[in-house]
C-alpha positions as CSV (number, residue, x, y, z in Angstrom):
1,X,-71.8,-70.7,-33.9
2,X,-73.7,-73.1,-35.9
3,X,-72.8,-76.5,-36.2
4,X,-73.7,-79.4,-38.5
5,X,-73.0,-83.1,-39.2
6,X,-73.0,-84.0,-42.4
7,X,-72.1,-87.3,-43.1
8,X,-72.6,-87.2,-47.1
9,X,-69.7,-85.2,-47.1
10,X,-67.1,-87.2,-48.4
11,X,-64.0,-85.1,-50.2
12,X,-62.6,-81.5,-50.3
13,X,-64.7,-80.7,-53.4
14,X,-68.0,-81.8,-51.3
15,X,-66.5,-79.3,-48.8
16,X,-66.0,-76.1,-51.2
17,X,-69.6,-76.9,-52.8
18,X,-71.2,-76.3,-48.8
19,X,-68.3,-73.7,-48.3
20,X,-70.1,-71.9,-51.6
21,X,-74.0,-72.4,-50.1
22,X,-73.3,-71.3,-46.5
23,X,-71.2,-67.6,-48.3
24,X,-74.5,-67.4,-50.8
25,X,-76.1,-66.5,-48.0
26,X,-73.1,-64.9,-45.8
27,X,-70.7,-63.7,-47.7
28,X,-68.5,-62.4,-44.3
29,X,-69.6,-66.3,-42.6
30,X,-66.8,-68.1,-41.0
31,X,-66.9,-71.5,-42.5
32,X,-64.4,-74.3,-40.6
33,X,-64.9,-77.4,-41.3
34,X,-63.3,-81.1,-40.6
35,X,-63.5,-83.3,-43.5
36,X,-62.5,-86.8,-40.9
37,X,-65.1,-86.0,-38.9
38,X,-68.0,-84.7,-41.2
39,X,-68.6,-81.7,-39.5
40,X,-69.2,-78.1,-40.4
41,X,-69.2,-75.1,-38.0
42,X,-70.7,-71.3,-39.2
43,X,-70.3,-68.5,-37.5
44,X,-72.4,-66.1,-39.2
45,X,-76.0,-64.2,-37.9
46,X,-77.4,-66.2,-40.6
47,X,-80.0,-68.7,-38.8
48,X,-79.6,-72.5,-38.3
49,X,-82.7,-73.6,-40.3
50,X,-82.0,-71.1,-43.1
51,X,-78.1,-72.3,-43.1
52,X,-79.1,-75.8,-43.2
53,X,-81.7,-75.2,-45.9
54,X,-78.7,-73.4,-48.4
55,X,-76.9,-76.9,-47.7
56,X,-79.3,-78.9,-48.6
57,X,-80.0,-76.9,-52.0
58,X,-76.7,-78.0,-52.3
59,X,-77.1,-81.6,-52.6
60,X,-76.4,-82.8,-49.1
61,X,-78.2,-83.9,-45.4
62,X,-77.0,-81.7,-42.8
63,X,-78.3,-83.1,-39.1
């Protein structure tokens, strides 16, 4: 499991937009993620760098 912190992310619509990039790449990954916190976790064989990359693309800062 892959996990990220992105702190840009701010509502539920933020959350379906990196929900969207990480199953462009995966469409089988397992996607949780906690809004309060501004974390995501992936479970998917994609890698980190190229999971982060797909994030980014989609307009925010995973770290």
């Amino acid at each position: 499991m892959t996990e990220f912190q992105i702190n840009d992310m701010t509502c539920s619509h933020c959350a379906s937009t990196i929900t969207k990039a990480v199953h462009s790449l995966d469409q089988a990954a397992k996607v949780e993620i906690d809004l309060a916190a501004k974390r995501v976790r992936v479970e998917s064989p994609v890698g980190p760098l190229k999971l982060a990359e797909a994030i980014r693309l989609a307009g925010f800062t995973p770290a």
